[in-house]
C-alpha positions in Angstrom: 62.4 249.5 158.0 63.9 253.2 157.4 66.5 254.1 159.0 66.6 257.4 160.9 62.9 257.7 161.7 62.9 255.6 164.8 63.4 257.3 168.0 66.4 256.1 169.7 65.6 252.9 172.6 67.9 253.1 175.4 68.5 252.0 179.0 66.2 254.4 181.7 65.5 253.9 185.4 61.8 254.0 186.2 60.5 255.7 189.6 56.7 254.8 191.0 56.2 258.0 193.0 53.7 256.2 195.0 55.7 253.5 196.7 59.2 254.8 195.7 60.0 251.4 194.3 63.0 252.2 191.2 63.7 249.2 188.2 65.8 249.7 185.0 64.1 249.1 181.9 64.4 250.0 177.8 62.1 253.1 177.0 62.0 256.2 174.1 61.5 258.6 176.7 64.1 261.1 177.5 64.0 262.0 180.9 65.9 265.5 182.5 66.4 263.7 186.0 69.6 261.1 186.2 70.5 259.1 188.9 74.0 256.8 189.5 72.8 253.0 189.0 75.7 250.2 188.8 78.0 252.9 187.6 75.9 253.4 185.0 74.0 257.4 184.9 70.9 256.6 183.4 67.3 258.7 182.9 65.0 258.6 185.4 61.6 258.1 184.2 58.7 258.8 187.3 55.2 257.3 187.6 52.0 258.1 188.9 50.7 254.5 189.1 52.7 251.2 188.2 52.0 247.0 188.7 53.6 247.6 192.2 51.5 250.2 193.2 47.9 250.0 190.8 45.2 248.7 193.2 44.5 245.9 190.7 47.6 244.2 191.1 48.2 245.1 194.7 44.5 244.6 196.1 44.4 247.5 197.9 42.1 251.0 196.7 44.8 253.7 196.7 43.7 257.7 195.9 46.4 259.0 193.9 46.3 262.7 193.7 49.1 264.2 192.2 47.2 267.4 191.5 44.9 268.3 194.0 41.6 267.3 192.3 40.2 265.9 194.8 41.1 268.3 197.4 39.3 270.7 195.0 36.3 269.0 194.7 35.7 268.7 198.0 36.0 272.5 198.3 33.5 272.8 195.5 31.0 270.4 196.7 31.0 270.6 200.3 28.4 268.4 201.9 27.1 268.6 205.6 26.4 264.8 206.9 
C-alpha cells in the first residue's frame, strides 16, 4: 500500500438518535461533537437509523423523520376520509 493516502482510522463514539443508545467503535469520520468516555474524549458520530433501532432487526415499523417530509407531505396531499 502507499503511505499517506489513507484517511486516518481512529477510536469514535457512535449515537443512534432514535433510541439514544451510544457504543465506541473504529471509523474515518471526523466528528465536531466530543463526549468524555472512560477518560478517553472521543468523536461523537450520530445516526439516523442503527441494528438497535432499524425495524428489521428490532421488529417493530418505526417512522423516522429527521426532516419533516412526511409532515410536508401530508400538507401537500391532504385527504378527507
Amino acid at each position: 500500500m502507499r503511505s499517506g493516502i489513507h484517511p486516518e482510522y481512529h477510536k469514535v463514539i457512535y449515537l443512534d438518535t432514535s433510541t439514544s443508545d451510544e457504543w465506541v467503535g473504529y471509523s474515518t469520520i471526523i466528528g465536531d461533537e466530543r463526549k468524555m468516555v472512560e477518560g478517553e474524549e472521543l468523536p461523537v458520530v450520530r445516526l439516523d437509523i442503527s441494528a438497535k433501532s432499524h425495524p428489521f432487526w428490532t421488529g417493530q415499523a418505526r417512522t423516522v423523520d429527521a426532516e419533516g417530509r412526511i409532515d410536508r407531505f401530508k400538507r401537500r396531499y391532504n385527504r378527507k376520509s
